[in-house]
ZAMARGU-4260 file (C-alpha; in steps of 0.2 Angstrom, whole numbers, plus 5000, padded with zeros to 4 digits):
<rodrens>
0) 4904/5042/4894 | 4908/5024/4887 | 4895/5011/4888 | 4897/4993/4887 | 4893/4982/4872
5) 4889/4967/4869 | 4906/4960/4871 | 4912/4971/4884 | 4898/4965/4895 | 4898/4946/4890
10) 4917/4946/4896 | 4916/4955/4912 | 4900/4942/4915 | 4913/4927/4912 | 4925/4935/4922
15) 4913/4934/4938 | 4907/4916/4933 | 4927/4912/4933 | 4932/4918/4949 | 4915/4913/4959
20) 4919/4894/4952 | 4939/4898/4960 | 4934/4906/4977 | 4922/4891/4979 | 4936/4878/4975
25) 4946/4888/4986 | 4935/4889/5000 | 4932/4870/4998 | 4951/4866/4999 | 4953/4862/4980
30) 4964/4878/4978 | 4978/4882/4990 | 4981/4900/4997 | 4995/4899/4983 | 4984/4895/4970
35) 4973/4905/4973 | 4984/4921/4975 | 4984/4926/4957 | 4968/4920/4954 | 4960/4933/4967
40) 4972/4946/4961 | 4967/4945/4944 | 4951/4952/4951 | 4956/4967/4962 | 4957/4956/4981
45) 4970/4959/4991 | 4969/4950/5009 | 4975/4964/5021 | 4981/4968/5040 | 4961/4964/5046
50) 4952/4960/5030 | 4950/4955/5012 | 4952/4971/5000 | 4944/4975/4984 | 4951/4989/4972
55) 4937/4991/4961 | 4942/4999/4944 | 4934/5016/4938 | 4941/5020/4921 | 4949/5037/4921
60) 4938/5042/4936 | 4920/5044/4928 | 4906/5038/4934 | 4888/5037/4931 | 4874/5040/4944
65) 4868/5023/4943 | 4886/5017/4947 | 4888/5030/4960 | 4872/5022/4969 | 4880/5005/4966
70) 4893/5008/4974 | 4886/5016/4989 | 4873/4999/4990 | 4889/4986/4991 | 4896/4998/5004
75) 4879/4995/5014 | 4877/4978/5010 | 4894/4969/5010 | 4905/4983/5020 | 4905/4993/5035
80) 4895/5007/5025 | 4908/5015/5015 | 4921/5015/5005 | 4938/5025/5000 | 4944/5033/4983
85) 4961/5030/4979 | 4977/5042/4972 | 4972/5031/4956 | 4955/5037/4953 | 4947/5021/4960
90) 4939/5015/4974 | 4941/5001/4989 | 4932/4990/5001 | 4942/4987/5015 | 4930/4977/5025
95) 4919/4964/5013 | 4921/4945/5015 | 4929/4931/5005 | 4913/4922/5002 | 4904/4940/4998
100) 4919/4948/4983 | 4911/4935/4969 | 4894/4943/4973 | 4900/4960/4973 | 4909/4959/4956
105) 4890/4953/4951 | 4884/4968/4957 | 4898/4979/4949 | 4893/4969/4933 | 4876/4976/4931
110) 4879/4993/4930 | 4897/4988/4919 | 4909/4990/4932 | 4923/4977/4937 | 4937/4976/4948
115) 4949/4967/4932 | 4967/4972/4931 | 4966/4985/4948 | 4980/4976/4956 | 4995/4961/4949
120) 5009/4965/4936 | 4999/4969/4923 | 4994/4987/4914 | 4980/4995/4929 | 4968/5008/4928
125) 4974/5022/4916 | 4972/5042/4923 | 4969/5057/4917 | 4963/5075/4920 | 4949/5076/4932
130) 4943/5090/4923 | 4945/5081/4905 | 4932/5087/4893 | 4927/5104/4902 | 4944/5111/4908
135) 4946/5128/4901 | 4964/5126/4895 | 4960/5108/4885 | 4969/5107/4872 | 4959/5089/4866
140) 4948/5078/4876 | 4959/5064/4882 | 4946/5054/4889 | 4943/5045/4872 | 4962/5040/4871
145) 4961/5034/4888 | 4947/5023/4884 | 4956/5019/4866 | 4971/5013/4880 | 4960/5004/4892
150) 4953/4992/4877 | 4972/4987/4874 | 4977/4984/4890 | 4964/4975/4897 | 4967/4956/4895
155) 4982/4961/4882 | 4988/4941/4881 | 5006/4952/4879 | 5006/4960/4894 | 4997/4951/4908
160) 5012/4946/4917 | 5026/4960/4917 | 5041/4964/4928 | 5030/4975/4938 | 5014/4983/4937
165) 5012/4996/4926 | 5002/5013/4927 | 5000/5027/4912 | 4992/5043/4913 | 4985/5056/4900
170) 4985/5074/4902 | 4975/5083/4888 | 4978/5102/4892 | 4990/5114/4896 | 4991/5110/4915
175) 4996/5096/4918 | 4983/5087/4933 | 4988/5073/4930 | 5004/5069/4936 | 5011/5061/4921
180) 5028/5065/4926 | 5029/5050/4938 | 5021/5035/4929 | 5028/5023/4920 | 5021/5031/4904
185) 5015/5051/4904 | 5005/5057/4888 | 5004/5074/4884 | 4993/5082/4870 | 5003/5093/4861
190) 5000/5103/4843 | 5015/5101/4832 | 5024/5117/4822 | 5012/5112/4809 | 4995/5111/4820
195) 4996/5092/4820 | 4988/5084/4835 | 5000/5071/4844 | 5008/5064/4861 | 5025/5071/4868
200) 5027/5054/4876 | 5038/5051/4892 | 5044/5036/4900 | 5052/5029/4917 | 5043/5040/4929
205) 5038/5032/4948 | 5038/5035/4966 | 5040/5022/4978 | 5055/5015/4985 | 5066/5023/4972
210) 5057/5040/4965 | 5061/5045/4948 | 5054/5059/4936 | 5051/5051/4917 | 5061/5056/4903
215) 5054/5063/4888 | 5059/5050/4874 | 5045/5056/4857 | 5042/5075/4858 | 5030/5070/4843
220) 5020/5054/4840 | 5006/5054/4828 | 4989/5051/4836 | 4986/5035/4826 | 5001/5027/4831
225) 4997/5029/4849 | 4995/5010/4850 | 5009/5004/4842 | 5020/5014/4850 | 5012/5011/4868
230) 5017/4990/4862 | 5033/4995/4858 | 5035/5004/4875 | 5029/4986/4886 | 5039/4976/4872
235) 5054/4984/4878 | 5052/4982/4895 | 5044/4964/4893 | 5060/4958/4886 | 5074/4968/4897
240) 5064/4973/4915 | 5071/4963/4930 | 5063/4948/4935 | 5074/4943/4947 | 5071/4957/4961
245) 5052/4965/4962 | 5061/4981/4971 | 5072/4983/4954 | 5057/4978/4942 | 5048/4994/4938
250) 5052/5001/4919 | 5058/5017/4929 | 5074/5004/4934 | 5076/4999/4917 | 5078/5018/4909
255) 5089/5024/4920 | 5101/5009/4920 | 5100/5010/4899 | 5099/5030/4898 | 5083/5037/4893
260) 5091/5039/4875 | 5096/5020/4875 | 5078/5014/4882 | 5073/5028/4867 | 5083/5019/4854
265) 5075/5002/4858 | 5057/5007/4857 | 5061/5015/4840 | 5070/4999/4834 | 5054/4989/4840
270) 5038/4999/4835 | 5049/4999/4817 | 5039/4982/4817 | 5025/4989/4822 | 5020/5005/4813
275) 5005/5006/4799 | 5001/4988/4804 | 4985/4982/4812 | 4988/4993/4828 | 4985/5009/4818
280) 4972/5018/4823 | 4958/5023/4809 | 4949/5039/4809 | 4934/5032/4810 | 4940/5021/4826
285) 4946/5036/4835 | 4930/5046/4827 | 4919/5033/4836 | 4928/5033/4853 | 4926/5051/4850
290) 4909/5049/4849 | 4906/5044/4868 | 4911/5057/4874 | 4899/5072/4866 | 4895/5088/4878
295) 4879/5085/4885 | 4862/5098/4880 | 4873/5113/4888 | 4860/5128/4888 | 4864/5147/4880
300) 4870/5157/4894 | 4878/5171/4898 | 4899/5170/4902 | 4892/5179/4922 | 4875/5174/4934
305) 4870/5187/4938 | 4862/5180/4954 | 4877/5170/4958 | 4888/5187/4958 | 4876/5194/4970
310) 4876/5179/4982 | 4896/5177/4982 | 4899/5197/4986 | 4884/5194/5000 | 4890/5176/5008
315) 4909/5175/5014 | 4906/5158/5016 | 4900/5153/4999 | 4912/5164/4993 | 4927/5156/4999
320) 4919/5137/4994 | 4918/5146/4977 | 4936/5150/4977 | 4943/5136/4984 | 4931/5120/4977
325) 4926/5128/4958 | 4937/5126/4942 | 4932/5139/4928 | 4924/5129/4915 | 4925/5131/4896
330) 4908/5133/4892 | 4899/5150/4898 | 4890/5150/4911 | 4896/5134/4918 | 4908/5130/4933
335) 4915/5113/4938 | 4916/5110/4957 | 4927/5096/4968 | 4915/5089/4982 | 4930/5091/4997
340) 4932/5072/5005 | 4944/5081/5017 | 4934/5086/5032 | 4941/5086/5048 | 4941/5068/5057
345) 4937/5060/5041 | 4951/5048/5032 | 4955/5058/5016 | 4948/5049/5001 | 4931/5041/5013
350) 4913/5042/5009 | 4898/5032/5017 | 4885/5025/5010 | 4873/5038/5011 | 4886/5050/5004
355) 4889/5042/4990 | 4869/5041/4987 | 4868/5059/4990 | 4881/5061/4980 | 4872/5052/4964
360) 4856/5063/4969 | 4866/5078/4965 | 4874/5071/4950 | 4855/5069/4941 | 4851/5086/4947
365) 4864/5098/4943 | 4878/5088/4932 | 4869/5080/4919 | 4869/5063/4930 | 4891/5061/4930
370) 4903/5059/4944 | 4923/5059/4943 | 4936/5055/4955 | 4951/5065/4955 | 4967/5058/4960
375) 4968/5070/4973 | 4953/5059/4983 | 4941/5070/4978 | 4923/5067/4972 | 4920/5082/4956
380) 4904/5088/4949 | 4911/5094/4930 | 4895/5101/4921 | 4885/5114/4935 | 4876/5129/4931
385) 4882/5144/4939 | 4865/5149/4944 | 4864/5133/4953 | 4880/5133/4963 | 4875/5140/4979
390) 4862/5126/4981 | 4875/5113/4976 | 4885/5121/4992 | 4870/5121/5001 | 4867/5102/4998
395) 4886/5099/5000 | 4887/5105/5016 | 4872/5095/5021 | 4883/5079/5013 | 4901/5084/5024
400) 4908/5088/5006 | 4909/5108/5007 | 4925/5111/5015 | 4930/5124/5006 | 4951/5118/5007
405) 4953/5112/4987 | 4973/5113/4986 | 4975/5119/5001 | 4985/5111/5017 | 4971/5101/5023
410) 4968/5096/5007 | 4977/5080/5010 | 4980/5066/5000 | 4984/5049/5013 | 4985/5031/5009
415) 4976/5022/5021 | 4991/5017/5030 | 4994/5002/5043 | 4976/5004/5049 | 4971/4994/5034
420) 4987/4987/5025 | 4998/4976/5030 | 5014/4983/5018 | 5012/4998/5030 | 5026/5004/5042
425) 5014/5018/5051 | 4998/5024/5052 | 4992/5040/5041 | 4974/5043/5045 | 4979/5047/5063
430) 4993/5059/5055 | 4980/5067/5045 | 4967/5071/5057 | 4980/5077/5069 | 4988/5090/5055
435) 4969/5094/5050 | 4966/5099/5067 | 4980/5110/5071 | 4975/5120/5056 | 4958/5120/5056
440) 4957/5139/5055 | 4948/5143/5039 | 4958/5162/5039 | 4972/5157/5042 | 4975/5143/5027
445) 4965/5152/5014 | 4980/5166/5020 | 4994/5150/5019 | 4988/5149/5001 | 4991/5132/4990
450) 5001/5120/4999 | 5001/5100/4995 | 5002/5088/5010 | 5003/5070/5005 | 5006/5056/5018
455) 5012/5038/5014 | 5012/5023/5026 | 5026/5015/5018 | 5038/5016/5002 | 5026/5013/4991
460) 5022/5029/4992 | 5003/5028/4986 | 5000/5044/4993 | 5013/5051/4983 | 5022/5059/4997
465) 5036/5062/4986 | 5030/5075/4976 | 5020/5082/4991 | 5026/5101/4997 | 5025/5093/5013
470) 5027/5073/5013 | 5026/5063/5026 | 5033/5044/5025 | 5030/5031/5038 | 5046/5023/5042
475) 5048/5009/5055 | 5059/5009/5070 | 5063/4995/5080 | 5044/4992/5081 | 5036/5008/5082
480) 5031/5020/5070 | 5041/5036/5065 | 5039/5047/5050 | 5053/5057/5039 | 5047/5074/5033
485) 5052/5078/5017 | 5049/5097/5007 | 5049/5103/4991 | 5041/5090/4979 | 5028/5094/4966
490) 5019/5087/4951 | 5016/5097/4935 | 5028/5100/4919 | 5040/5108/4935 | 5040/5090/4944
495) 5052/5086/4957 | 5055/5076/4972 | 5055/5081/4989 | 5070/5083/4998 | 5070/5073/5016
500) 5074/5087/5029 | 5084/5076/5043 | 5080/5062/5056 | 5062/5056/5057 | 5047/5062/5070
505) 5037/5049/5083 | 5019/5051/5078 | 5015/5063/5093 | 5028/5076/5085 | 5021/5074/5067
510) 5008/5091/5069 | 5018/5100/5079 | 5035/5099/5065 | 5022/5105/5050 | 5018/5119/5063
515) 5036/5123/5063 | 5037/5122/5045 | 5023/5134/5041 | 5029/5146/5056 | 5047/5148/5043
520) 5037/5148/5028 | 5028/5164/5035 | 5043/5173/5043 | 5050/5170/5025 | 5036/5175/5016
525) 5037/5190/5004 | 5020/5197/5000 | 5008/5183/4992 | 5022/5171/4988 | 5017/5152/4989
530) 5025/5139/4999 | 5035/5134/4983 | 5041/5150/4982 | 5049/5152/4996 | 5056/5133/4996
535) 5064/5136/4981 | 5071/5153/4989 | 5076/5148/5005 | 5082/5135/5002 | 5078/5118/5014
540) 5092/5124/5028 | 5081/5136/5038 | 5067/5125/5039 | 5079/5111/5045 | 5087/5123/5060
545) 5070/5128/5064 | 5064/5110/5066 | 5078/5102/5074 | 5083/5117/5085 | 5066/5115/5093
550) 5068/5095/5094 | 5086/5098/5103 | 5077/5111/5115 | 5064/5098/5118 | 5074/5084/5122
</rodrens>
């Protein structure tokens, strides 16, 4: 992982000085609310429905142990005991207070952790791969080029104040995890005809209120012109994104209003200032970046454990954690496993206090002291033994983070919805729990198979319920809160948008429609077809007749 130097530390420790000097001024009256707005920003603080917010940032969702535990001790100490991962691999406090945030980003500081550039129009927290650096089908490790992008983006004078914010993801193997496809910029690792390592670069991607799939506009961009080009990109959009309206700002607007090949056409005519100059990234530079991100002291074992084999053939139960919750590992005789932040009754993406410390504990025993996030909102382990898996269930279970439901349809992902923010038009926690509960038959979903449910509170879709099989969007009507079902969205190099089914649902009816949905899925089900499958065989009309047949028969 990267560590801090001298500089990196000394900044983020006058960042925290700076914004402790602006909250007291601003508690003393010396800085309006106005003011004070981009000041607090800046710094990851939203004030919210109930509370202050702060988004802490956690680069590409890695974490050390020590951080882990430091993040569980601010969750004790200045929340209500817990805090929430985020679709962009971070973490929030929904619960500290004003006078407490400058404290807490002191806190953070020790153990080089910040909350910088995790909200405003300014380039935020890049993503990647939860899986980067062990994923069996990597192509390259992206995590140094992430952290090669975080470096440029953070306080880039250039880009501090765009249209809109912006948000870049990496994606270093064939899979693509990372749902690159609907950021502002996606970058794929690919291997050119002559075994050149480079970036198929795509831009214009985004959900919210107007969701597009990005357009591919470089199939092949040198790996030490990554910079350059990545200027060249937030040059163009600098200059020509709206300003005048924040619902038409996002660079997404801009691409499809000039074409893709227009927008194209501009970045080349701009990095032609740019390329071989100072942005050019060395080979030593990129070997050193490189260099952070070593294997740890794997040992020599063989591809199968022996003892692992017996116990999965012996214990259903640990077999089905095993199928669901591990990823197959590029190094024998190793196995990453997602810790499962989806248990019944439980807001999707929480963890207290003393999960997160348990967490940590399991992280210095069994991964080589490392924790990720996965966009997802999910906690992973990436470096375990297979001989030591069945304890890691053991202990997971013992956490509430062994439901064994990895890509399946309680496997939700859910913004925390109008019980927490105020840009929300409904609740999703409550949506969540009541969907978990109707299908809280472990039988019956492992039989479902994959299916991706993703719930947003409002348009801003940040629990990307447009690419959800199932999404579910809180829409407001006259006052109450309803929700619009749409199916059919995905993520991955096949992305696409779900298409809304019909009229919206009163909160009461939301379980019971995604019980309809699955009741036509499997009536259409041929063999072991996947949700997908079926959709895109079917088509959306018998889901719809099903569905609104049985609201006209209720009403």
């Amino acid at each position: 992982m990267y560590i801090y130097d001298d500089y990196d530390q000394q900044i983020v420790d006058q960042r925290v000085a700076q914004f402790r000097d602006q909250t007291q001024r601003f508690l003393s009256g010396e800085l309006s609310g106005e003011e004070f707005r981009p000041l607090r920003l800046q710094n990851g603080l939203y004030i919210q429905r109930y509370a202050p917010m702060l988004r802490v940032a956690i680069p590409y969702g890695h974490l050390r142990s020590d951080q882990v535990r430091a993040l569980a001790e601010i969750a004790r100490k200045y929340d209500r005991g817990y805090g929430h991962f985020t679709t962009r691999q971070n973490i929030q406090y929904n619960w500290p207070t004003l006078e407490s945030v400058p404290d807490i980003l002191a806190d953070l500081a020790k153990v080089q952790m910040h909350a910088v550039q995790t909200s405003g129009n300014c380039v935020r927290n890049t993503t990647t791969d939860q899986f980067a650096g062990v994923a069996h089908d990597e192509i390259i490790d992206p995590r140094p080029w992430c952290e090669i992008i975080r470096q440029w983006s953070t306080f880039h004078p250039e880009f501090a104040h765009l249209p809109r914010k912006f948000k870049i993801a990496v994606c270093g193997s064939v899979e693509d995890r990372a749902a690159t496809w609907v950021h502002d910029i996606g970058l794929h690792v690919v291997r050119n005809a002559a075994g050149e390592v480079g970036f198929k670069v795509i831009v214009g991607g985004g959900l919210g209120r107007t969701p597009i799939v990005g357009a591919v506009i470089r199939e092949f961009l040198p790996t030490v012109h990554l910079l350059s080009y990545l200027d060249a990109i937030l040059r163009v959009y600098n200059r020509y994104g709206r300003r005048d309206n924040k619902y038409k700002a996002r660079i997404k607007i801009l691409v499809k209003a000039m074409t893709p090949a227009a927008f194209a056409a501009k970045v080349e005519a701009e990095w032609a200032h740019l390329k071989d100059g100072p942005m050019t990234l060395t080979g030593a530079e990129i070997e050193r970046m490189a260099g952070f991100f070593t294997m740890p002291a794997y040992e020599a074992l063989p591809a199968e454990d022996a003892e692992f084999l017996r116990l999965r053939t012996e214990n259903k139960a640990f077999a089905r954690w095993v199928e669901r919750n591990v990823f197959k590992h590029k190094q024998p005789g190793y196995a990453a496993v997602t810790l499962s932040l989806k248990a019944t009754g439980i807001a999707p993406g929480d963890a207290t206090d003393k999960q997160l410390d348990g967490v940590a504990d399991l992280a210095d025993r069994y991964s080589f002291g490392e924790v990720r996030v996965s966009h997802e909102q999910n906690l992973i382990l990436a470096d375990v033994k297979q001989s030591d898996l069945f304890k890691v269930w053991e202990a997971a279970k013992a956490l509430g983070f062994a439901t064994p439901n990895i890509g399946l349809l309680t496997d939700i992902i859910a913004c925390p919805g109008g019980d927490f923010c105020d840009l929300a038009n409904a609740k999703s926690i409550p949506i969540a729990e009541g969907i978990q509960r109707v299908f809280d038959d472990q039988d019956y979903l492992f039989d479902l198979g994959e299916i991706d449910l993703n719930i947003s509170g409002c348009m801003n879709s940040c629990g990307h319920h447009h690419v959800g099989h199932i999404g579910i969007l809180g829409v407001d009507k006259s006052g109450s809160e309803w929700y619009q079902v749409s199916l059919g969205g995905r993520q991955g190099h096949d992305a696409s948008l779900g298409k809304v089914i019909g009229p919206s649902f009163a909160q009461d009816d939301v379980p019971g429609v995604v019980k309809q949905i699955i009741d036509v899925f499997v009536e259409h089900r041929q063999g072991d077809e996947r949700f997908l499958d079926v959709f895109d065989r079917v088509g959306i009309e018998p889901f719809k007749a099903r569905i609104y047949q049985k609201e006209r028969a209720h009403g």
